[in-house]
N, CA, C and O of each residue as an XYZ file, in Angstrom:
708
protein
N      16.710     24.196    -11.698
C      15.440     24.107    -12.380
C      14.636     22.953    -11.781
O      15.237     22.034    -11.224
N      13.403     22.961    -11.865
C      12.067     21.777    -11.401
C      12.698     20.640    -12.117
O      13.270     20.622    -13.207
N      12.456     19.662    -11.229
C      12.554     18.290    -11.547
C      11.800     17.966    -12.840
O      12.278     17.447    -13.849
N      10.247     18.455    -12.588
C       9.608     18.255    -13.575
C       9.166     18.665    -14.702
O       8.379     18.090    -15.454
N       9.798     19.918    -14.857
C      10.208     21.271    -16.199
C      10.927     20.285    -16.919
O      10.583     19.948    -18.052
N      12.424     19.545    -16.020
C      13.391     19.480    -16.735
C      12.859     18.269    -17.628
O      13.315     18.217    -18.770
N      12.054     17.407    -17.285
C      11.258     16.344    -17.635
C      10.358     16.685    -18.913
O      10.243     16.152    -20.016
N       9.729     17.867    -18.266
C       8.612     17.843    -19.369
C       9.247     18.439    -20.661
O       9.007     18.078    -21.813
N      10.136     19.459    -20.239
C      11.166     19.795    -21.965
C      11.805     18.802    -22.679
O      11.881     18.720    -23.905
N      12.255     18.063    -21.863
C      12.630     16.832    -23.075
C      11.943     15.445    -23.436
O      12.261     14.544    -24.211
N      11.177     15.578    -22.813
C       9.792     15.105    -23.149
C       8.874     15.674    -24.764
O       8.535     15.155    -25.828
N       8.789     16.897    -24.161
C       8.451     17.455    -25.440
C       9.085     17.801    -26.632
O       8.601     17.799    -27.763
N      10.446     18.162    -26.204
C      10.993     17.506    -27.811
C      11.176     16.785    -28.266
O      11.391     16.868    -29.475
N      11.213     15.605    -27.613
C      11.024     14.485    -28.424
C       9.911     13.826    -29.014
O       9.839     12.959    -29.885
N       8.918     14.532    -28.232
C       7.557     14.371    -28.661
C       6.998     15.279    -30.147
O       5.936     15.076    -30.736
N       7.556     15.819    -30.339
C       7.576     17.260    -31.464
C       8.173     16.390    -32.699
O       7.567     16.126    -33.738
N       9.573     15.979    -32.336
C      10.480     15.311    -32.769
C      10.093     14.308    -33.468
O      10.267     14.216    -34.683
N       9.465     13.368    -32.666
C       8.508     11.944    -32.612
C       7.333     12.245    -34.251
O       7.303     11.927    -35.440
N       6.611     12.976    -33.336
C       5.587     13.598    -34.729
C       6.016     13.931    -36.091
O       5.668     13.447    -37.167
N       6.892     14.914    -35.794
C       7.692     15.104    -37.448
C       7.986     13.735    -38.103
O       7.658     13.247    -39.184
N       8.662     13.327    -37.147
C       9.320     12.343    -38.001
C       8.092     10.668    -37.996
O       8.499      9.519    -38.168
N       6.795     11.035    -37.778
C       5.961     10.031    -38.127
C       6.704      8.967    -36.815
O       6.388      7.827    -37.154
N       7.379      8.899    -35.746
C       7.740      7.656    -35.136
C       7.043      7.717    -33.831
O       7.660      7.106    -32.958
N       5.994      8.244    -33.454
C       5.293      8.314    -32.028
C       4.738      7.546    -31.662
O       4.099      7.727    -30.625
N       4.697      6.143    -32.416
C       4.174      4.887    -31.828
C       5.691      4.176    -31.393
O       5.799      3.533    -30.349
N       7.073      4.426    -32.535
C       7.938      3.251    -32.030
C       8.421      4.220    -31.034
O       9.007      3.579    -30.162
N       8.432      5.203    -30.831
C       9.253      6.127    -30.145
C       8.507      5.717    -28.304
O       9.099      5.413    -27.269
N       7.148      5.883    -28.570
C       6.429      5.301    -27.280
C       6.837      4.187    -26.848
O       7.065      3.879    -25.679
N       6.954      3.447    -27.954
C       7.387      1.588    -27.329
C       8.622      1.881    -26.425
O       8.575      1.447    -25.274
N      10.078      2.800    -26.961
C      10.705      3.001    -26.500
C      10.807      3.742    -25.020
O      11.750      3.638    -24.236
N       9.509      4.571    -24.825
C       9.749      5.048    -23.411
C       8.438      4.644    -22.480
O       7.858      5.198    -21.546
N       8.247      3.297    -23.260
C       7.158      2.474    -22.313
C       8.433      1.360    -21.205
O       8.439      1.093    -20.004
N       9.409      0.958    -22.415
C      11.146      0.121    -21.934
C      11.669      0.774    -20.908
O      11.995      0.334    -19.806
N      11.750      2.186    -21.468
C      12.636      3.197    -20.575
C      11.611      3.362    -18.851
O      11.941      3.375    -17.665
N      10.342      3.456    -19.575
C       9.585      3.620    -17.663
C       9.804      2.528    -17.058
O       9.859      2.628    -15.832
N       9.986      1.251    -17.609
C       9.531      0.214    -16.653
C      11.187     -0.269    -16.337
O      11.538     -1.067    -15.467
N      11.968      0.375    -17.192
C      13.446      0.055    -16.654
C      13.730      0.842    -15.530
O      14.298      0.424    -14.520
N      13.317      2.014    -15.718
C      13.735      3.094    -14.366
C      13.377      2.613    -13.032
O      13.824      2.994    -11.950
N      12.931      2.156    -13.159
C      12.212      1.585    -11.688
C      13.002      0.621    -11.169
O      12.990      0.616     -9.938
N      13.588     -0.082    -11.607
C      14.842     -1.411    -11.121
C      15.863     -0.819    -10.269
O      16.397      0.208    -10.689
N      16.164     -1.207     -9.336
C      17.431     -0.571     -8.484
C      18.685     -0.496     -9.305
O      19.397      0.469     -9.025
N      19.193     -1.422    -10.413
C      20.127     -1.513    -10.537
C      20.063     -0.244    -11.698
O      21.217      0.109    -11.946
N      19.390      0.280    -12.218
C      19.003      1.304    -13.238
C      19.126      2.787    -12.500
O      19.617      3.836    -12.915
N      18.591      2.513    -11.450
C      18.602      3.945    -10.502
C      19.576      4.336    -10.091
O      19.849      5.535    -10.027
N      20.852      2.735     -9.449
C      22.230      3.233     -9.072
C      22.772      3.750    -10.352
O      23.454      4.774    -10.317
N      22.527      3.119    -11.537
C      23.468      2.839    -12.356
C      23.203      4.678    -12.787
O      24.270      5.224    -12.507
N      22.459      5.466    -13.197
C      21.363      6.479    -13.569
C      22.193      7.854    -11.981
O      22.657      8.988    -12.095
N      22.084      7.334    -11.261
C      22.247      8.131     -9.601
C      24.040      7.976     -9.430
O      24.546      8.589     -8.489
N      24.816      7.277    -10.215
C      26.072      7.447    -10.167
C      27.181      8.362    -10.504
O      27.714      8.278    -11.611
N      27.605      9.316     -9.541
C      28.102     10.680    -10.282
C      29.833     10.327    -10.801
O      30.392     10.885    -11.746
N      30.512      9.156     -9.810
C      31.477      8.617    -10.112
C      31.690      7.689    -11.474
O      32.782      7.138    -11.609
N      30.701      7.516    -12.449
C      30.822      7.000    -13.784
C      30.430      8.211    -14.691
O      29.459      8.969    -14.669
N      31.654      8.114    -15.590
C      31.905      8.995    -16.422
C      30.797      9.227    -17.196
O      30.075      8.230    -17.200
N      30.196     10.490    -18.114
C      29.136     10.617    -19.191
C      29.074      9.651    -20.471
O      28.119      9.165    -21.077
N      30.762      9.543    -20.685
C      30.821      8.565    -21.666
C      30.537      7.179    -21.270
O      29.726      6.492    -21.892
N      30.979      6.892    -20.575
C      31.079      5.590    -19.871
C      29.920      5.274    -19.404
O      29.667      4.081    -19.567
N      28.968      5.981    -18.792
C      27.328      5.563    -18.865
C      26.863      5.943    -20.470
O      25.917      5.262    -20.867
N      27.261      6.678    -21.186
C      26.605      6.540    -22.494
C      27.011      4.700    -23.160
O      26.170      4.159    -23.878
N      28.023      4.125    -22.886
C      29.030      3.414    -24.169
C      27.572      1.688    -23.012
O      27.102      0.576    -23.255
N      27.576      2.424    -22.207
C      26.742      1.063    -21.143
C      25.245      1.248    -21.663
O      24.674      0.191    -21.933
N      24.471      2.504    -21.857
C      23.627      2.387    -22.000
C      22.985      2.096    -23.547
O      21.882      1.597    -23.771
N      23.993      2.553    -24.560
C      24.121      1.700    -25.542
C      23.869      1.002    -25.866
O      22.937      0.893    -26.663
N      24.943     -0.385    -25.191
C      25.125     -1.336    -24.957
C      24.148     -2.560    -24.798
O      24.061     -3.650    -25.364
N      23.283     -1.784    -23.559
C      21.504     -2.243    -22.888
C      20.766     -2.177    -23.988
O      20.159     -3.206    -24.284
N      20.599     -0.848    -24.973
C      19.341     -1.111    -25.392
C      19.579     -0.788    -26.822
O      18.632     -0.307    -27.444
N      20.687     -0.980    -27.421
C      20.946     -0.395    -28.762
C      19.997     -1.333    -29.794
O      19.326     -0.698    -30.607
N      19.928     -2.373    -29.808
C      18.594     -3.342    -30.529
C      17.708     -2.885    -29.790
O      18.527     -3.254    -28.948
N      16.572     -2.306    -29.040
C      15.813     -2.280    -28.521
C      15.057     -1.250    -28.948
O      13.922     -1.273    -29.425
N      16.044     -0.014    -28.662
C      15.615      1.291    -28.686
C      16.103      1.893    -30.820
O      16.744      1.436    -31.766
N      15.214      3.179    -30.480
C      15.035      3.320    -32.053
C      16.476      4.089    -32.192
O      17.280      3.765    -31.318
N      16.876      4.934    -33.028
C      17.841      5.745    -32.846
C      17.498      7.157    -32.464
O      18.407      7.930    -32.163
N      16.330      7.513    -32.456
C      15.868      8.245    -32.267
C      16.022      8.630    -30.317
O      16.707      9.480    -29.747
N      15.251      7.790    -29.865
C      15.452      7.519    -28.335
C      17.034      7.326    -28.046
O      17.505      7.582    -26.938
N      17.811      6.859    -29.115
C      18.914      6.718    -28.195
C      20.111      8.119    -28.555
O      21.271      8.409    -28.261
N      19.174      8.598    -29.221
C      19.806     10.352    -29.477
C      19.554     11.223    -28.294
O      20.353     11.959    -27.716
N      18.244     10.994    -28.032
C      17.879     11.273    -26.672
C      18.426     11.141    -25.171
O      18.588     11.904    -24.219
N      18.651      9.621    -25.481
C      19.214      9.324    -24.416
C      20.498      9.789    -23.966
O      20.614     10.058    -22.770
N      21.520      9.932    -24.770
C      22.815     10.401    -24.994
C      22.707     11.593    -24.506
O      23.016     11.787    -23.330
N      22.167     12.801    -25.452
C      21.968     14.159    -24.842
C      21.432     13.799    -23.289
O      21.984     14.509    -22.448
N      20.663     13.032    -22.854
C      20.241     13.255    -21.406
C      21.343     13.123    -20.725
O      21.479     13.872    -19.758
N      22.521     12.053    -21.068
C      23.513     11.526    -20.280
C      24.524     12.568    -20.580
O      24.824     13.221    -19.581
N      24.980     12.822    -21.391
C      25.663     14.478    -21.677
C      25.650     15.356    -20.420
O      26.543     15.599    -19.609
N      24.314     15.778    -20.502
C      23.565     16.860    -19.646
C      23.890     16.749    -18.382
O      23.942     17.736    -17.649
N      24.195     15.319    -17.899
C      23.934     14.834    -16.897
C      22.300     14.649    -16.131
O      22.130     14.928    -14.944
N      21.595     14.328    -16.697
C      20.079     14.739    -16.234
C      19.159     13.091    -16.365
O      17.988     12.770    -16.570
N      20.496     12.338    -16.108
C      20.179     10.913    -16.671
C      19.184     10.108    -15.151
O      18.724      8.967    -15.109
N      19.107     11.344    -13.921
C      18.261     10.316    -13.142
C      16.512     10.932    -13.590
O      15.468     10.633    -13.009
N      16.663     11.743    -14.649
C      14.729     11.993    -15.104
C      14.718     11.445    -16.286
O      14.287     12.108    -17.229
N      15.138     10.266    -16.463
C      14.633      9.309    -17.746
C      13.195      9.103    -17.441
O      12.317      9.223    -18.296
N      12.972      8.785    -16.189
C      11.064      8.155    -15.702
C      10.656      8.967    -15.641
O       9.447      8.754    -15.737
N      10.933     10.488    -15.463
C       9.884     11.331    -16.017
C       9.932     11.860    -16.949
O       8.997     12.641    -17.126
N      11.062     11.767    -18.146
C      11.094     11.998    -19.338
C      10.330     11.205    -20.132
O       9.813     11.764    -21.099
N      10.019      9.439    -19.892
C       9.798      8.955    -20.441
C       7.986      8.722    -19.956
O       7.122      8.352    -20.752
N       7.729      9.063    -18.402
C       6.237      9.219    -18.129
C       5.496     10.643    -19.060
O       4.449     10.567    -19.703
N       6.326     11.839    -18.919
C       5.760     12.808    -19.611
C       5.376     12.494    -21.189
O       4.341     12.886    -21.728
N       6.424     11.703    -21.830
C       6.100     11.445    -23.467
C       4.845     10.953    -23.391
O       3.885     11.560    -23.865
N       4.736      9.649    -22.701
C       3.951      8.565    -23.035
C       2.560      9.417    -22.295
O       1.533      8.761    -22.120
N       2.584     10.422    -22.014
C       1.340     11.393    -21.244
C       0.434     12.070    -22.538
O      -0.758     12.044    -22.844
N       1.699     12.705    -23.141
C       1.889     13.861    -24.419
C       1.079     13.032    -25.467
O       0.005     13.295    -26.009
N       1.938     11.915    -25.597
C       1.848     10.327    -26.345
C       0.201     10.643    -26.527
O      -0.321     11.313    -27.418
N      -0.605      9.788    -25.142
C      -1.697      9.219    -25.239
C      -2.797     10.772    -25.697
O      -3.891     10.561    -26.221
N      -2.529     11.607    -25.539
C      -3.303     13.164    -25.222
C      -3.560     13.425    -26.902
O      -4.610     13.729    -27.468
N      -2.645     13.266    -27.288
C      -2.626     13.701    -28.614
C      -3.256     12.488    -30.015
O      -3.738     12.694    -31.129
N      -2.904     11.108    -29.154
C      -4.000      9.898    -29.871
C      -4.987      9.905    -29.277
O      -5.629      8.914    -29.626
N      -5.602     10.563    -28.426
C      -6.961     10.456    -27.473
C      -7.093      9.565    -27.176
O      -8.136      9.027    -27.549
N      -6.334      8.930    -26.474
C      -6.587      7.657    -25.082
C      -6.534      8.192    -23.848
O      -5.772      9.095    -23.499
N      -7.395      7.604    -23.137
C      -7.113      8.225    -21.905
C      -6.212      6.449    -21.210
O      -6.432      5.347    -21.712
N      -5.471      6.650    -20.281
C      -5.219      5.401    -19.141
C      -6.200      5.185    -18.308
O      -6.909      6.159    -18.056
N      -6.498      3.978    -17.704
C      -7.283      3.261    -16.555
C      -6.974      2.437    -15.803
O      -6.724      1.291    -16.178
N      -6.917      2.806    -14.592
C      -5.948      1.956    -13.859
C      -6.942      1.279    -13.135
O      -7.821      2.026    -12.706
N      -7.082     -0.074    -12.835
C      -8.118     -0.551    -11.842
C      -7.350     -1.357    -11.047
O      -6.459     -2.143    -11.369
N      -7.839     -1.045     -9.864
C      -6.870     -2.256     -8.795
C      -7.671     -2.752     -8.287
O      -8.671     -2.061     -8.091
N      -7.696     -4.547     -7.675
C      -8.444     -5.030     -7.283
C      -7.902     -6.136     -6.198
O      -6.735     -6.498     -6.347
N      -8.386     -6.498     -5.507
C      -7.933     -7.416     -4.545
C      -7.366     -8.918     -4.728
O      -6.629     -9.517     -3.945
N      -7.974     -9.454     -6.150
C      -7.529    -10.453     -6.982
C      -7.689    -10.148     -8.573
O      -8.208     -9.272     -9.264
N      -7.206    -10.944     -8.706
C      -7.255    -10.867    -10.663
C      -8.308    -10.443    -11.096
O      -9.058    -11.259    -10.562
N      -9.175     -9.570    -11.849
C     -10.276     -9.502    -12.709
C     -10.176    -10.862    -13.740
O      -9.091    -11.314    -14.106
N     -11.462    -11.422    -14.135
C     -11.629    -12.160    -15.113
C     -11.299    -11.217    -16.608
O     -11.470    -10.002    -16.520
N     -10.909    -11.700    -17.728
C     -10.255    -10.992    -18.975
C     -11.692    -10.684    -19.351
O     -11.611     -9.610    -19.946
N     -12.849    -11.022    -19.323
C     -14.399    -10.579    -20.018
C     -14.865     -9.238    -18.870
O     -15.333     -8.171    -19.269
N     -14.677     -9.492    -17.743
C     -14.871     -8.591    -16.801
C     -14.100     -7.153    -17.212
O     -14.671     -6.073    -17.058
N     -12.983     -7.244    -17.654
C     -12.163     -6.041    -18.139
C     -12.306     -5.283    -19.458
O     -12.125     -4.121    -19.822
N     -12.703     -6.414    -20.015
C     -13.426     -6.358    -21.469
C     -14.799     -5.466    -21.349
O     -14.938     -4.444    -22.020
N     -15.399     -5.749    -20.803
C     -16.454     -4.851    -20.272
C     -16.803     -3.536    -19.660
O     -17.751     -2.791    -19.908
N     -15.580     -3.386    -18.590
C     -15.421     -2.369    -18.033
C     -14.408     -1.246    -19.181
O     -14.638     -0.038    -19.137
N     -13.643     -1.634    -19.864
C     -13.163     -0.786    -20.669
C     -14.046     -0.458    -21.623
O     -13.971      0.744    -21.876
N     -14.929     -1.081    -22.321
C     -15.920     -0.712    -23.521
C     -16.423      0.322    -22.929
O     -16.368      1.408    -23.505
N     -17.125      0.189    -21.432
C     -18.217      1.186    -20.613
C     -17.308      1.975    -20.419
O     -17.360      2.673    -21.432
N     -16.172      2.506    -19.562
C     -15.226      3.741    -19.682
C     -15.303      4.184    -21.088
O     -15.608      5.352    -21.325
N     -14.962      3.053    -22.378
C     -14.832      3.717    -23.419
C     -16.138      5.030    -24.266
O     -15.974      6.085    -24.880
N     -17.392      4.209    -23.849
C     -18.315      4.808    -24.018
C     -19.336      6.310    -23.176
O     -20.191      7.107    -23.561
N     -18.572      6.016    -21.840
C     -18.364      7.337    -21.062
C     -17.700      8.230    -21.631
O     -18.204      9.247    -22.107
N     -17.118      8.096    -21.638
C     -15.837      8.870    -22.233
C     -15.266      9.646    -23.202
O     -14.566     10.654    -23.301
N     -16.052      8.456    -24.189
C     -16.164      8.842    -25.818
C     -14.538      8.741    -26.038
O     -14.023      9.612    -26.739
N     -13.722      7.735    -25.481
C     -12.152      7.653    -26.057
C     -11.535      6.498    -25.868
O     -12.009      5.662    -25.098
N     -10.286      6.272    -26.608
C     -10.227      5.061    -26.537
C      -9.353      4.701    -25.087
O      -8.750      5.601    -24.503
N      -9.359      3.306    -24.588
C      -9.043      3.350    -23.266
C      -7.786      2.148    -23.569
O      -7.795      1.201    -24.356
N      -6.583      2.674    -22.476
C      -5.799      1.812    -22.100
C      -5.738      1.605    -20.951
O      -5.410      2.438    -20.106
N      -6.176     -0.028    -20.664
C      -5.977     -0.672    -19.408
C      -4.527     -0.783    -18.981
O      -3.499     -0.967    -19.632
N      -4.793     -0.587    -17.487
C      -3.581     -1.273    -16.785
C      -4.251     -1.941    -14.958
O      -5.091     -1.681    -14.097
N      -3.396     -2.688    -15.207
C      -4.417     -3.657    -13.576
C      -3.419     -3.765    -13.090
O      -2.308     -3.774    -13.620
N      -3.824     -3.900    -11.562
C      -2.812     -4.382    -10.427
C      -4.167     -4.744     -9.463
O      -5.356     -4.442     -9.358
N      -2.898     -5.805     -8.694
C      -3.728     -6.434     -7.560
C      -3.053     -6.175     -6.093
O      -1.928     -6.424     -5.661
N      -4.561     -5.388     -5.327
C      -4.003     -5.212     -4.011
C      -4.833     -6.207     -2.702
O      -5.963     -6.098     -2.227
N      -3.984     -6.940     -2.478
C      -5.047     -7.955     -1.286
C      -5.466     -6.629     -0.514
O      -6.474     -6.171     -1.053
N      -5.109     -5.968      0.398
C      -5.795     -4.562      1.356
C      -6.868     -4.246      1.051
O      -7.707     -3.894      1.880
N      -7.125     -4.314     -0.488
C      -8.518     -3.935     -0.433
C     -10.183     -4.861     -0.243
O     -11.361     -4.585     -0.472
N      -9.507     -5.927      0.242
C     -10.210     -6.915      0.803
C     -11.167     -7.393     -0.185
O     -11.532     -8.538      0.083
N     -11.822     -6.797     -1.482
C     -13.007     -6.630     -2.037
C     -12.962     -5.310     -3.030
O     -12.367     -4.244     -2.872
N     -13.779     -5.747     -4.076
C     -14.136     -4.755     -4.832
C     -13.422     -3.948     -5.609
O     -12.714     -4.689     -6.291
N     -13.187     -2.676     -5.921
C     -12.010     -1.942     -7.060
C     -11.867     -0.833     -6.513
O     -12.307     -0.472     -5.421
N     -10.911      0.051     -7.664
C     -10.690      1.106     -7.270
C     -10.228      1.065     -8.514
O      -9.520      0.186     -9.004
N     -10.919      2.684     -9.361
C     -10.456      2.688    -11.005
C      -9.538      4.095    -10.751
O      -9.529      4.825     -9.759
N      -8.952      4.177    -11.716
C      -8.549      5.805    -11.659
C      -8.117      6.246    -13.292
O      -7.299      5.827    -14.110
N      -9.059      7.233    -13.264
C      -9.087      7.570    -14.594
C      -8.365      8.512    -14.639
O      -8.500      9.205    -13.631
N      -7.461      8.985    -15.509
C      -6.587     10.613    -15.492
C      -6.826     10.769    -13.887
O      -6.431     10.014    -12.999
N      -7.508     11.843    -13.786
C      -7.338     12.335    -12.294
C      -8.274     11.975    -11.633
O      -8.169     12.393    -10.480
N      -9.128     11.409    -11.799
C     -10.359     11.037    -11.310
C     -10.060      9.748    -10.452
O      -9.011      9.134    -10.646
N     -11.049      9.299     -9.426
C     -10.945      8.201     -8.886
C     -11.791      7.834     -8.329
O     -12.097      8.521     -7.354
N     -12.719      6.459     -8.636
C     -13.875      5.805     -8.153
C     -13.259      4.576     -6.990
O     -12.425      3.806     -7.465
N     -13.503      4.447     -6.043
C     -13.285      3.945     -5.250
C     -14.342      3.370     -4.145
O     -14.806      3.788     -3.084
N     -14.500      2.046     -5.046
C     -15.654      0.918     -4.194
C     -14.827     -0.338     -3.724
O     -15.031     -1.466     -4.174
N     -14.102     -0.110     -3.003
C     -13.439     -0.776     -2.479
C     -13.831     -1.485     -1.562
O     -14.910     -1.426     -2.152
N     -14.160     -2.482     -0.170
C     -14.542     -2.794      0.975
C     -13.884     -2.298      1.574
O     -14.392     -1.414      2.263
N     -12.502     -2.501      1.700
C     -11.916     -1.680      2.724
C     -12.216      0.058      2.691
O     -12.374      0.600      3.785
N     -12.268      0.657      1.804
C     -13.093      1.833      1.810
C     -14.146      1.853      2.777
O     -14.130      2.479      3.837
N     -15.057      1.129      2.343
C     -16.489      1.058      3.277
C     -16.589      0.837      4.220
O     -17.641      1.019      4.832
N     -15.399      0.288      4.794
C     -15.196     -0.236      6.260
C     -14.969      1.238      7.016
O     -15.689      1.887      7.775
N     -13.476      1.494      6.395
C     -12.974      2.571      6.648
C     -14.407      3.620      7.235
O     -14.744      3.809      8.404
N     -14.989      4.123      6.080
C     -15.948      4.768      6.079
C     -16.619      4.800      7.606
O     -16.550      5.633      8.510
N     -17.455      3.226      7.458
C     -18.206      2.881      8.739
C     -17.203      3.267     10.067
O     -17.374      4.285     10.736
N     -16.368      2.493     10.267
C     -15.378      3.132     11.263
C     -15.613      4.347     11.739
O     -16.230      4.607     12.772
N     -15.137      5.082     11.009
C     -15.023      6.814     10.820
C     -16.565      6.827     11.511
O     -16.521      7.148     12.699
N     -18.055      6.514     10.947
C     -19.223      6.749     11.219
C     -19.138      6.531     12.687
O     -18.969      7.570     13.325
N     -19.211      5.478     13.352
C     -19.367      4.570     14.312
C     -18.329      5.274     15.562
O     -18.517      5.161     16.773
N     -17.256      5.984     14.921
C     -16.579      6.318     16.347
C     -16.637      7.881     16.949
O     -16.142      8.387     17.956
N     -17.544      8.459     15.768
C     -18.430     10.056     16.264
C     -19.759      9.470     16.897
O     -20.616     10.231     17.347
C-alpha cells in the first residue's frame, strides 16, 4: 500500500477519534511532539529498526513519552508499532495536524527569510494574510542566508517569492538569452 494512504488512514482515525472524544487540540499537541521528534536520527533508527522487537519498541516508546503524550496518542502509537508501520509516525502525525488545522480553519504560513523578521513585522504580515484570507493564520519562520534578501511566504500551496536571490536568478536567466 502508498506510503501516504497508509498515513492518511491513521491519521484520520484518529482524527475522527480526536473529535468524538472533544481532544483535537491535546491530541494535536501530541502530534506537533511526534513531528518534530521524527525528524531526529536517533528516532528514525530507533522507528527504521526491524531487529527490535514490537514489544520492545512499544515498552521504549512508552517510556519517551508516557507523561507527554495523551492516552489517546499513545493507543495510537502502539497499534502503529503492532502493525509495524512505526517509520509513518511523520506522516501520520503531518496528516492529523493537516486534518487538524482544515477543520479549525487555519491555514499555515511559512515565511523564510535571510535573517530574523522583527516580532511587529510578523505581527503584521499575519493580520494581512489573515485578512486576505479571511482565516486564522499560523506562523512558522525559518531563516535562509541564500536568499540574500527579502522573503519567500508559502501559503498551503501557494508561494510568493520576493526573494533577491530570485531576482538575480531571474536577471541571469534574462541577460544570458
Amino acid at each position: 500500500m502508498n506510503e501516504s494512504r497508509i498515513s492518511v488512514r491513521y491519521a484520520r482515525a484518529l482524527f475522527e477519534t480526536a473529535l468524538e472524544k472533544k481532544l483535537l487540540e491535546v491530541t494535536g499537541r501530541d502530534m506537533k511532539l511526534l513531528e518534530e521528534v521524527s525528524h531526529t536520527e536517533e528516532f528514525i533508527a530507533f522507528a527504521g529498526n526491524p531487529t527490535i522487537a514490537p514489544s520492545v519498541k512499544t515498552r521504549i516508546f512508552n517510556s519517551a513519552f508516557s507523561g507527554s503524550m495523551s492516552p489517546l496518542s499513545m493507543s495510537l502509537a502502539g497499534l502503529v508499532i503492532k502493525n509495524g508501520r512505526e517509520n509513518h509516525f511523520r506522516g501520520i502525525a503531518r496528516n492529523y495536524l493537516a486534518m487538524m488545522r482544515k477543520h479549525l480553519g487555519i491555514t499555515e504560513v511559512l515565511i523564510t527569510t535571510a535573517v530574523k523578521p522583527a516580532k511587529e513585522t510578523l505581527g503584521k504580515l499575519e493580520s494581512m494574510i489573515s485578512g486576505i484570507f479571511n482565516t486564522k493564520v499560523e506562523m512558522k519562520e525559518e531563516t535562509n542566508p541564500l536568499l540574500i534578501g527579502g522573503f519567500v511566504i508559502r501559503i498551503d500551496d501557494k508561494l510568493i517569492d520576493a526573494s533577491v536571490r530570485y531576482k538575480l536568478e531571474k536577471m541571469r536567466k534574462v541577460m544570458a538569452r
